[in-house]
C-alpha positions in Angstrom: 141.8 107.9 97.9 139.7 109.1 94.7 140.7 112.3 93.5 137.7 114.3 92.6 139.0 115.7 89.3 138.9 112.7 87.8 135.5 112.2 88.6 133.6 113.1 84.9 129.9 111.7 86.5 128.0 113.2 89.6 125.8 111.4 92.0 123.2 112.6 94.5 123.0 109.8 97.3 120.1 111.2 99.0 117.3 113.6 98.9 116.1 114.5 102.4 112.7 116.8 102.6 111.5 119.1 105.3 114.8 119.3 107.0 115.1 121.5 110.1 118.4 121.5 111.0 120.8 122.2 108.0 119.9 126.0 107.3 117.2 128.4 108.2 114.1 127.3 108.0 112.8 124.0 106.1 114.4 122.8 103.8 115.6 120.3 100.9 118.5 118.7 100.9 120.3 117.4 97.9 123.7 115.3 99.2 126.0 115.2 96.4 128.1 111.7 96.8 132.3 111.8 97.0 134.6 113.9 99.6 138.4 114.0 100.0 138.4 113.3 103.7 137.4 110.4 105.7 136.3 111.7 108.9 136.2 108.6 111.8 132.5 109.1 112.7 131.0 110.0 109.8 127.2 109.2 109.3 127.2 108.7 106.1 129.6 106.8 105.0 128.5 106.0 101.3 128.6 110.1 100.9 132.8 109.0 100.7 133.1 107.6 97.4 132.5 109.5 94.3 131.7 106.1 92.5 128.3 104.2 92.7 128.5 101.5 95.1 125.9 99.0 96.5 125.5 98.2 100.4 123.7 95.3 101.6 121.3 95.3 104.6 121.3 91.1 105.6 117.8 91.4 107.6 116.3 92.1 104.2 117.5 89.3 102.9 114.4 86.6 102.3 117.4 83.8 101.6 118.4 81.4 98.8 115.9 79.0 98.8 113.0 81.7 98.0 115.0 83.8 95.8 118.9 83.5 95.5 119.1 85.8 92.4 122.3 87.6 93.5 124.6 84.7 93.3 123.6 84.4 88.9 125.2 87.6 88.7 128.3 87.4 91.4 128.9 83.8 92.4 132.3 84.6 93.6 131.9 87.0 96.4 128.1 85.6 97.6 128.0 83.0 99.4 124.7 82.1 102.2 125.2 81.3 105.6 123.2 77.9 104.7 120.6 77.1 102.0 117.3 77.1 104.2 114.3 79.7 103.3 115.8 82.4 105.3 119.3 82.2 105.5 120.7 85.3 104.1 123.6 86.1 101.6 126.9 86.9 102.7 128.6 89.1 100.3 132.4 90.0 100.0 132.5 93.7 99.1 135.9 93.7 98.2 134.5 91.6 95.6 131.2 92.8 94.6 130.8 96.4 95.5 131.1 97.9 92.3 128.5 95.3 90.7 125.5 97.7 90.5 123.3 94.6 88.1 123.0 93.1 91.7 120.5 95.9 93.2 118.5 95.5 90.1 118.2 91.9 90.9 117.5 91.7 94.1 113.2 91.5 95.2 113.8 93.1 98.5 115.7 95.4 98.0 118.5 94.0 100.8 121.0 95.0 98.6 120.9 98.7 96.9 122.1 101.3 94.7 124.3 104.2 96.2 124.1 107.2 94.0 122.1 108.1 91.2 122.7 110.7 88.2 119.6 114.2 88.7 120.1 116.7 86.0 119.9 119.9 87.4 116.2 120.7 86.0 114.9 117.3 87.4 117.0 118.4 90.7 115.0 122.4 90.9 111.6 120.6 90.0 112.0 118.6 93.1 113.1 121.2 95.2 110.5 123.8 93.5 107.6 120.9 94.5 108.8 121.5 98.3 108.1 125.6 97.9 105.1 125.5 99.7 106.5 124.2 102.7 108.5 127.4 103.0 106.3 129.7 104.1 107.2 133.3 104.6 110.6 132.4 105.7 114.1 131.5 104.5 113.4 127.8 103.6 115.0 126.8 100.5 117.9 124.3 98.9 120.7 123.1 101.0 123.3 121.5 98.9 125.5 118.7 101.0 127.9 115.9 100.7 129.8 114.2 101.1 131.5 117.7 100.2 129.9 119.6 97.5 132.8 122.1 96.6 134.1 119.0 95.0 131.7 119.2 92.2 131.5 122.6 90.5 130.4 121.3 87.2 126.9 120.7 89.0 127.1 122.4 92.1 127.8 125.8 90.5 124.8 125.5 87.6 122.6 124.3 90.7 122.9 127.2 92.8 122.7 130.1 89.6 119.6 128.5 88.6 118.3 127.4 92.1 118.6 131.4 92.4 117.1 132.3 89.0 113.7 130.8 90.7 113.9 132.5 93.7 114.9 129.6 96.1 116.8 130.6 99.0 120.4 128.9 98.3 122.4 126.9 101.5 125.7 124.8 101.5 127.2 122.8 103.8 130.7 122.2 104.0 133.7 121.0 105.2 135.8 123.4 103.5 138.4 121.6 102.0 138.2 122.8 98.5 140.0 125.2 96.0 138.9 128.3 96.8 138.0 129.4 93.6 135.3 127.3 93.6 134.1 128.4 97.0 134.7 132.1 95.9 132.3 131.6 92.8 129.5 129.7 94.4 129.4 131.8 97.2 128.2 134.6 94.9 124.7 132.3 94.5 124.2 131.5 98.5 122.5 133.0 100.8 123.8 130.6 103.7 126.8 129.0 104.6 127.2 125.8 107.3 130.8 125.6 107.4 132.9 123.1 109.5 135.7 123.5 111.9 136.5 120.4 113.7 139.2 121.0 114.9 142.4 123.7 115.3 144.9 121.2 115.9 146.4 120.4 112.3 148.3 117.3 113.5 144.6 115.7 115.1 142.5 116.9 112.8 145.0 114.7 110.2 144.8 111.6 112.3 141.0 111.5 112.4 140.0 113.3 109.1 142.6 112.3 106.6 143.2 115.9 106.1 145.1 118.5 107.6 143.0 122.2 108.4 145.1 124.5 107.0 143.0 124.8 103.7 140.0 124.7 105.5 141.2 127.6 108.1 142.4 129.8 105.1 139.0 129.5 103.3 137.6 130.7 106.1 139.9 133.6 106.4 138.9 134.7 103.0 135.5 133.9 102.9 134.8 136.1 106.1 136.8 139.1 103.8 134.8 138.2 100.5 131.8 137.7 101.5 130.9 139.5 105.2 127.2 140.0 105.0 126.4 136.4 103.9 125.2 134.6 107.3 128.1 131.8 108.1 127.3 129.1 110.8 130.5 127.6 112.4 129.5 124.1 113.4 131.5 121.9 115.5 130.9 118.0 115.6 131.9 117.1 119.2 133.9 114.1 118.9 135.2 111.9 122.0 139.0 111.6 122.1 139.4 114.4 119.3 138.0 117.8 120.3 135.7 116.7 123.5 137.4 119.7 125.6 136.6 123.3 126.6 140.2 124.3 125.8 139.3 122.5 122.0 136.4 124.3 121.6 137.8 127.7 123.1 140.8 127.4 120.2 137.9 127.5 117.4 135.5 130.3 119.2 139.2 132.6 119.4 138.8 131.7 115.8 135.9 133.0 114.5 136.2 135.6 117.2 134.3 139.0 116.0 133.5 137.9 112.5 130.6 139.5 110.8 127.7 137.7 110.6 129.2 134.2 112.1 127.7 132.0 114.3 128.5 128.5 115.8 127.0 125.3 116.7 128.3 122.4 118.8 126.9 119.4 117.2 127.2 116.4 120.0 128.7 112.9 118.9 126.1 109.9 117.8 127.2 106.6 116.6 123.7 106.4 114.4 125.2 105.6 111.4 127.0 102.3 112.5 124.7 100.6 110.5 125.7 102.0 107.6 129.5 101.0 107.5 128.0 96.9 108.2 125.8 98.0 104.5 128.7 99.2 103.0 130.9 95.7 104.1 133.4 98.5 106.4 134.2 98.3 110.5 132.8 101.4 112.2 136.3 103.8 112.8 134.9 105.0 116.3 134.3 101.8 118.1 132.1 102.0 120.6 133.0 105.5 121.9 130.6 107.7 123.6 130.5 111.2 124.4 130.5 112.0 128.5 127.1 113.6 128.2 128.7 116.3 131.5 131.2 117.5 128.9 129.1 118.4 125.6 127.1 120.5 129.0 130.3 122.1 129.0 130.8 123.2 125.9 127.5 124.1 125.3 127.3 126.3 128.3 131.3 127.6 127.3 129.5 128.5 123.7 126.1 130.2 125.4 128.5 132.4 127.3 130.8 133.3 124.4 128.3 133.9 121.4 125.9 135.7 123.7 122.7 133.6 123.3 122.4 133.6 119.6 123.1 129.8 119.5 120.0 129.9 122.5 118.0 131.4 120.4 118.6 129.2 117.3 117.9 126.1 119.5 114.2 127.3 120.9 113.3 127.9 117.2 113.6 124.5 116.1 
């Protein structure tokens, strides 16, 4: 697995505008690509490497015959299911996914660039063209991932200046960082989305990669640091892993009377299945599903506990 240290280049994979759900009011999101753990249902799965990569969506493909442009650049790993005028390419990642030249080639855009290198002025003009949409209230940048702790050499300089113009400053993330760096950029954030997944160390291994004793600690230490910054816990509800009452009980014990915390159950999609095909990778979770009468559970167990705030939060959106 890449180490992010090593990384000397950072890439944003995606810019998403007037989002809704990832901080207080609207907001920008700028997902920075590369994190150290590879959770099993993860949405975006070209957020995991911290190189550029290309995925390839075959329906896009308009075939050999009318174009075949790909197979000048990478004849060993393309290949086309036959040579008629819309057969598409076939192409062997293990081969070609670091060949970015293929993106550039390629008309319709079936097979594309993930990642691209924002400086951090080009990154606040974006975000600064959004301001309108703000309004009176707490809009602003969120910064995501992938996991965005693992970049300070951008993430840092993005927030102090995102802060210098007055934009309301948001993070999501995981948590499994140095703390340091978490300590320093907390200093420019006026929101944090953190995750717990999970208080079982030995599970939370098996279906992140990772175990959540870093990721508990942080937390510790933020809640001590920093106790008037707003903190929403979220929990992504995961069948087989923490699907349970009892798992969900184990994290709201944890953040338990902590100033200015909050927490979200997030409920299990499989929506970015598509993404692992573009990417040349098998989906992790099968075709699991969440029992729809046990995410009613939790979310009633969570209502109870956190006296309404998470209510409240919902009818706003």
């Amino acid at each position: 697995m890449e180490k992010a240290k090593k990384i000397k280049k950072t890439y944003v994979f995606n810019i998403q505008h007037y989002s809704l759900h990832d901080g207080p009011g609207i907001r920008t999101i700028v997902f920075l690509k590369g994190c150290p753990m590879r959770c099993r249902w993860c949405c975006n799965p070209e957020s995991q490497r911290y190189e550029q990569e290309i995925s390839y969506v075959e329906n896009k493909c308009i075939g050999k015959k009318a174009c075949g442009l790909c197979t000048q650049n990478c004849s060993a790993g393309i290949t086309f299911r036959e040579e008629g005028e819309k057969d598409p390419a076939v192409i062997d990642m293990e081969k070609c996914r670091d060949n970015l030249a293929l993106a550039e080639l390629c008309p319709a855009r079936a097979i594309k660039k993930e990642g691209e290198i924002y400086s951090i002025k080009t990154l606040l003009d974006i975000v600064d063209r959004d301001r309108v949409f703000y309004g009176q209230g707490d809009g602003g940048l969120t910064v995501s991932g992938g996991e965005p702790l693992t970049h300070p050499e951008i993430l840092l300089p993005l927030l102090k200046e995102a802060k210098q113009r007055r934009i309301h400053t948001a993070i999501e993330t995981c948590g499994y960082a140095d703390y340091g760096v978490l300590k320093e950029a907390a200093g420019y954030l006026d929101y944090i989305l953190y995750d717990i997944k999970s208080m079982d160390s030995e599970k939370h291994l098996s279906y992140t990669g990772k175990r959540n004793d870093m990721i508990l600690e942080n937390f510790d230490k933020l809640c001590r640091d920093f106790p008037k910054i707003p903190k929403k816990v979220r929990t992504p509800i995961i069948p087989g892993f923490n699907d349970t009452a009892d798992d969900v009980k184990k994290i709201l014990a944890f953040i338990k009377n902590r100033p200015n915390v909050s927490y979200e159950p997030l409920p299990y999609h499989s929506f970015g299945r598509g993404k692992y095909k573009a990417l040349g990778r098998e989906y992790p979770m099968g075709d699991a599903k969440l029992d729809p009468a046990r995410m009613e559970e939790i979310n009633e167990l969570e209502l109870h506990t956190a006296g309404g705030d998470y209510l409240r939060e919902r009818k706003a959106l």
